[in-house]
N, C-alpha and C positions, 0 to 999 in steps of 0.2 A: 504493500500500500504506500503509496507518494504521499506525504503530511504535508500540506502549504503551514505558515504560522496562522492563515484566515480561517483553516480548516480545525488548528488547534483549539483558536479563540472558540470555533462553534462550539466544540466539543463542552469546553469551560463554560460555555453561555447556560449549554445543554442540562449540565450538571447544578449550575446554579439556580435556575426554575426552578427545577424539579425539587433541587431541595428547599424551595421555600414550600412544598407540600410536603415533603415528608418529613418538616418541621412539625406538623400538626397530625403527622398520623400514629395510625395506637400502637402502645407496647403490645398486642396480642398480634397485629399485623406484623409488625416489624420482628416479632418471636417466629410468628409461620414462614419468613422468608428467611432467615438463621436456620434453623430448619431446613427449610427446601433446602438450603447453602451446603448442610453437612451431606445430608442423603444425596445430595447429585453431585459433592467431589468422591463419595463411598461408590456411587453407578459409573462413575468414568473415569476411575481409579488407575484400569489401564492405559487409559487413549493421554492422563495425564503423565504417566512413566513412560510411554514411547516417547510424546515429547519431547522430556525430560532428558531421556537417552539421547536423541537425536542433538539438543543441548550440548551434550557432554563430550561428547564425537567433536563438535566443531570446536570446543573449547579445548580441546587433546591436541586437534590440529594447529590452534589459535599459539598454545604454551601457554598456557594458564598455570598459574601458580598453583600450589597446594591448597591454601587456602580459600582462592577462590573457587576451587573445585570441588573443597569439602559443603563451603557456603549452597551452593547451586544444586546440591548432587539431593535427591528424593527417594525415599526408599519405601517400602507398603508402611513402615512405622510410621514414616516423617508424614507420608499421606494423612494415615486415621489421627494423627496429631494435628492435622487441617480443619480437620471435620470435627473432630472432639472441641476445636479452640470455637467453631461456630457454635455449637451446642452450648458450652460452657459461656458464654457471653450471652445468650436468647437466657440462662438463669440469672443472669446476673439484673439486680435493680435497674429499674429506667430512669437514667439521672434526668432526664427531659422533664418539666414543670412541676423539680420539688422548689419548694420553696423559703429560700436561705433564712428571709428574717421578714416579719411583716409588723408594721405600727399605724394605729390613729394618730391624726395628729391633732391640735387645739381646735383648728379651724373644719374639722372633720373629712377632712380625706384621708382615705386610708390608703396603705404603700407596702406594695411585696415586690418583694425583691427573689428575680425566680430565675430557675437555672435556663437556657435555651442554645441550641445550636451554636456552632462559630458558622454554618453557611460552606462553605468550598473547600476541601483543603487537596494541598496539592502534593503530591511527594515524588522526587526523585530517588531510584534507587537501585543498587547493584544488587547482584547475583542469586540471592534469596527469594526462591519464587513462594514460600510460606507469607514473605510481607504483603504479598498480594491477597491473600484470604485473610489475615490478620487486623491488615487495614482498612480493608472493603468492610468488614465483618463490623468491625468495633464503628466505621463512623454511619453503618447503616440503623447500627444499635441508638447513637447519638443525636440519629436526625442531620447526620452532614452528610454531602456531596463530595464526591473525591473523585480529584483524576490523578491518576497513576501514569507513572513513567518509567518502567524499567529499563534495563542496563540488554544490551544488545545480548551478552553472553547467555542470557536466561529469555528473549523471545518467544521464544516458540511453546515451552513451559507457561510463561506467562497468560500469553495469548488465548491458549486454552483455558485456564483457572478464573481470566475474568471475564469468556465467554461462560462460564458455567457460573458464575455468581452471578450476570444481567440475565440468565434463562430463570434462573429459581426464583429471583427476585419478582421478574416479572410473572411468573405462576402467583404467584402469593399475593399481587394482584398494586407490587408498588412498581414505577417508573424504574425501567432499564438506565433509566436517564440518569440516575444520580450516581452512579458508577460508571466513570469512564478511564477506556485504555488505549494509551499514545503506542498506535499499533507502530510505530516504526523506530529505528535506531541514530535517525539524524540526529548529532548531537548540536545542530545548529539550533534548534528546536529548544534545546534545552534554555538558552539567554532568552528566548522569546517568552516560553514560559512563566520565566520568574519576572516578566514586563505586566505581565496581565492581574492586576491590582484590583484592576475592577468588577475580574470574576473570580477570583482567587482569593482566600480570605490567610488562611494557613498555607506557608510552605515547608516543607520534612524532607530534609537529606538523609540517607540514610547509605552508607558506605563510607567510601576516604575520606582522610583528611582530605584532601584536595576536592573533594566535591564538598563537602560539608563550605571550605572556605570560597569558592566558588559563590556558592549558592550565597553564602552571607553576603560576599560582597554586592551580589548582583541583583539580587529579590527588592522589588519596590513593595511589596507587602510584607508580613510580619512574618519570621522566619524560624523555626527550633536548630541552632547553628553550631549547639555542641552535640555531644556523644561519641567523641572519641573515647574509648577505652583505656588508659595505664592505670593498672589496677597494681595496688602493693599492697602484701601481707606482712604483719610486723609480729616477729616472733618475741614475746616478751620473759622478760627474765624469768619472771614468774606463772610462764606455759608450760601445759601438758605436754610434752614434747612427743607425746604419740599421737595425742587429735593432731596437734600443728602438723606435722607427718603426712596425714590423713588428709587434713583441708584444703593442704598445701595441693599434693598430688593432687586433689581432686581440681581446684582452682586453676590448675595449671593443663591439667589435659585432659580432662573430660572430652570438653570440644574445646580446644586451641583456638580455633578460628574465630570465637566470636569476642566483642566486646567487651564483655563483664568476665575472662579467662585472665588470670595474676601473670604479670610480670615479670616482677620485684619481691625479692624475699629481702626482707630487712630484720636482721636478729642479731638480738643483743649479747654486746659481747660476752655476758657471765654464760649465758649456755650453749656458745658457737662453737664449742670444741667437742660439745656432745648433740647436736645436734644437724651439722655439716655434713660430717660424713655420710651420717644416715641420708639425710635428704641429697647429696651428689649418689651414691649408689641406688635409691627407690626411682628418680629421675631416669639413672641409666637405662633400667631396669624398662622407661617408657620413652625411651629416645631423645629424653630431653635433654637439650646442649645448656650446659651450664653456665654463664659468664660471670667471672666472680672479680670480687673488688681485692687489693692489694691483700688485703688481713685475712681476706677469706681465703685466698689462694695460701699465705702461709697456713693455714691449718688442713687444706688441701692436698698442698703437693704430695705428699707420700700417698694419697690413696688411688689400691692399686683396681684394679679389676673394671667394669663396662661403664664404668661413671664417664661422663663428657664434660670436661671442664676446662673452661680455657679464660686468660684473666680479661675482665671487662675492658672495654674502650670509654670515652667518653660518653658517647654517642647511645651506649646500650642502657642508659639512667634516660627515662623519658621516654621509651620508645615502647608505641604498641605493637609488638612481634607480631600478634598474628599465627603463630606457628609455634611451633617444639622448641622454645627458646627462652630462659630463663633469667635473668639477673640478679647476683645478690650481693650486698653488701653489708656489714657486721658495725653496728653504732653502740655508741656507748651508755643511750639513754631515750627512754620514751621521747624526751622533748628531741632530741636530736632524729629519732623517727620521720615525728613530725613537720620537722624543720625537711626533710628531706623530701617526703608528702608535697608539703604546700609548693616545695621549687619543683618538685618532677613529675607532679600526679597532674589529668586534667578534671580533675573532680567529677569521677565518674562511678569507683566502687573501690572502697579503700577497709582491710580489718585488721582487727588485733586479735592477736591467741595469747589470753592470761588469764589466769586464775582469781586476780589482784580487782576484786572488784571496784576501785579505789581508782585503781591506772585504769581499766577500761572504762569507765563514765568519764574520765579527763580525756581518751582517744574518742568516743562518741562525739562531746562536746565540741570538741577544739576542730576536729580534722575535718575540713571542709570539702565536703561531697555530695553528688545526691544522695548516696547511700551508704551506709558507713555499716561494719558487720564486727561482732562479736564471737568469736569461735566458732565459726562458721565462715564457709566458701564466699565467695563472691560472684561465683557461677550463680550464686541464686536471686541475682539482680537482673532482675525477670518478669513483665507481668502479668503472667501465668502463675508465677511464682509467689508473685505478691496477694492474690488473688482476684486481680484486675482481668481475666477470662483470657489477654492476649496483650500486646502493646502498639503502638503507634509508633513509638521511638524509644528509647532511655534520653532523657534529655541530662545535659549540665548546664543548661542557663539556669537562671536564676529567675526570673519572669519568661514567661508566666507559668508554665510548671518545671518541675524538676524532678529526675528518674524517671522510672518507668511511665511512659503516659497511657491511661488507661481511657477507659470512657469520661470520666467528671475532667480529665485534663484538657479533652475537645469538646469543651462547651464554655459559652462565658454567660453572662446573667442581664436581663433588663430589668425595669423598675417596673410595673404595672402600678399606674395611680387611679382610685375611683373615684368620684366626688359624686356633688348634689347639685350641682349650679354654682360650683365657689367658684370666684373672680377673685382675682391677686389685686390687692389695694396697691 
């Protein structure tokens, strides 16, 4: 299909109607087409994994990276985890016209203040063809319009998932219209997109740095411009050193590729000499390449057998690997942790392993993140996880939400006022 930017604007115009009616339609409608959403990505289960396949083939040919290929890649699990996240969002509460706070006032109007739509939003996005049901799902829940923009490598995946979201939808008896997909790969498309202000209310990056700063630079409407991932775990003096062990591995390679997967081990120096080695050998043990900092390396060097350690560079403090790649370095103190957090982290999911319930309400407090974890992973910055049904983004701005955005993250609120005749003196 050839996209003119005339043809995109339709698309947006398309979307933005429509959802000024599905602003007003009922959570029992909008539950039946959730619904429809799971039972027909469950009916075409396979026609979405040949896709998928045929995806992966180009991307083989392409040299795509490990991680991008892990991102993009669908399996019968990742499917019914599609379908399960529609179901799980149709129970979820209808944040559409609850209502925040209401008063009389002297003059007798009364004033409620109620939650509603944001109207459009727009996301660009690489490889992950689950953000396509994830985000269709959650802003159909919300009463918004979205158009979507995937990454060329996931096409044909794509193409299919939100043709199967605009058929269920419209069974169920709402507009095809409010879910649209920028069927092509022009990335000319993409500047035009983030022009269109006056159909577009929300824009969502969702991949690179580089698209993430892209988009901030370029979007004339209001933009979610973090989520980059440098996650660090801080092992403190007074840790289990068998959960940290445990949270550590899990944090680091469960899935590597994605955003909320640790970095950075930071561990203090009273129990680096009992706890290093273990964690360079349980690493080996899952491919993980080590980079350690000067101190860490001397308590290193002599260890012999499948561990991969090699001493850090500058450059490996701050960086979101992505991949089977570790960083650690040995501090001498909570606050030095921290101090290290605030210069290298992008305040996206930061935790502490101690016992010290004292230190970890000062690491809570202090270390500025969306989400901050107490002996526990950071994989679990999530919201699925949080019990948000699915996510839109993990955000780290700070306005107007931050972490995982759920449904109440894509909405904002008007004032309904009723009177009698009252005229403002």
């Amino acid at each position: 299909m050839t996209l003119t930017s005339t043809t995109l604007h339709d698309q947006a115009k398309s979307a933005n109607t429509a959802s000024r009616k599905l602003a007003g339609t009922s959570t029992e409608v909008k539950n039946a087409a959730l619904i429809a959403i799971a039972e027909a990505i469950e009916a075409n289960r396979m026609s979405i994994l040949r896709a998928n396949e045929q995806d992966l083939e180009a991307a083989k040919r392409d040299g795509l990276n490990f991680h991008m290929m892990d991102r993009m890649t669908l399996t019968n699990a990742r499917v019914k985890d599609m379908a399960d996240a529609a179901r799980n969002i149709a129970e979820l509460e209808d944040p559409i016209g609850e209502i925040l706070e209401q008063r009389d006032m002297p003059n007798g109007l009364h004033l409620e203040r109620v939650r509603v739509p944001l109207g459009v939003i727009g996301v660009i996005y690489e490889s992950r063809p689950n953000v396509t049901i994830d985000i269709a799902t959650l802003c159909l829940k919300s009463g918004n319009g979205v158009v979507l923009r995937g990454g060329k490598e996931c096409i044909l995946t794509n193409t299919v998932l939100a043709g199967i979201v605009k058929n269920a939808i419209e069974s169920a008896g709402i507009s095809g219209d409010v879910v649209q997909f920028v069927e092509t790969t022009d990335r000319a498309l993409v500047k035009e997109m983030l022009e269109m202000d006056d159909v577009i209310d929300l824009m969502i990056p969702r991949g690179s740095a580089e698209l993430v700063k892209f988009v901030g630079e370029n979007a004339k409407m209001s933009a979610i411009t973090g989520g980059v991932g440098v996650c660090h775990t801080y092992i403190d003096a007074d840790a289990n050193l068998e959960d940290a062990l445990n949270i550590v591995v899990n944090a680091k390679t469960k899935r590597p590729t994605v955003c909320n997967a640790m970095d950075t081990v930071l561990i203090h120096q009273s129990v680096a000499r009992e706890f290093l080695p273990s964690l360079a050998t349980e690493f080996g043990v899952h491919d993980v390449e080590l980079r350690a900092d000067g101190r860490a390396m001397s308590v290193l060097d002599a260890l012999a057998g499948g561990a991969k350690v090699v001493p850090a560079q500058a450059d490996d403090f701050g960086t979101e690997f992505l991949g089977l790649i570790a960083s650690v370095k040995i501090v001498d103190s909570i606050d030095d942790a921290m101090d290290h957090i605030a210069e290298y982290g992008s305040k996206h999911s930061e935790a502490i392993i101690s016992e010290n319930t004292e230190t970890i309400e000062k690491f809570l407090n202090e270390v500025d993140a969306g989400a901050v974890f107490a002996n526990t992973s950071t994989y679990f910055n999530d919201g699925a996880q949080f019990g948000l049904g699915a996510e839109v983004a993990i955000s780290t701005n700070k306005l107007h939400a931050r972490g995982p955005m759920g449904l109440k993250e894509i909405t904002t609120y008007k004032w309904k006022v009723r009177g009698q005749g009252q005229v403002r003196e």
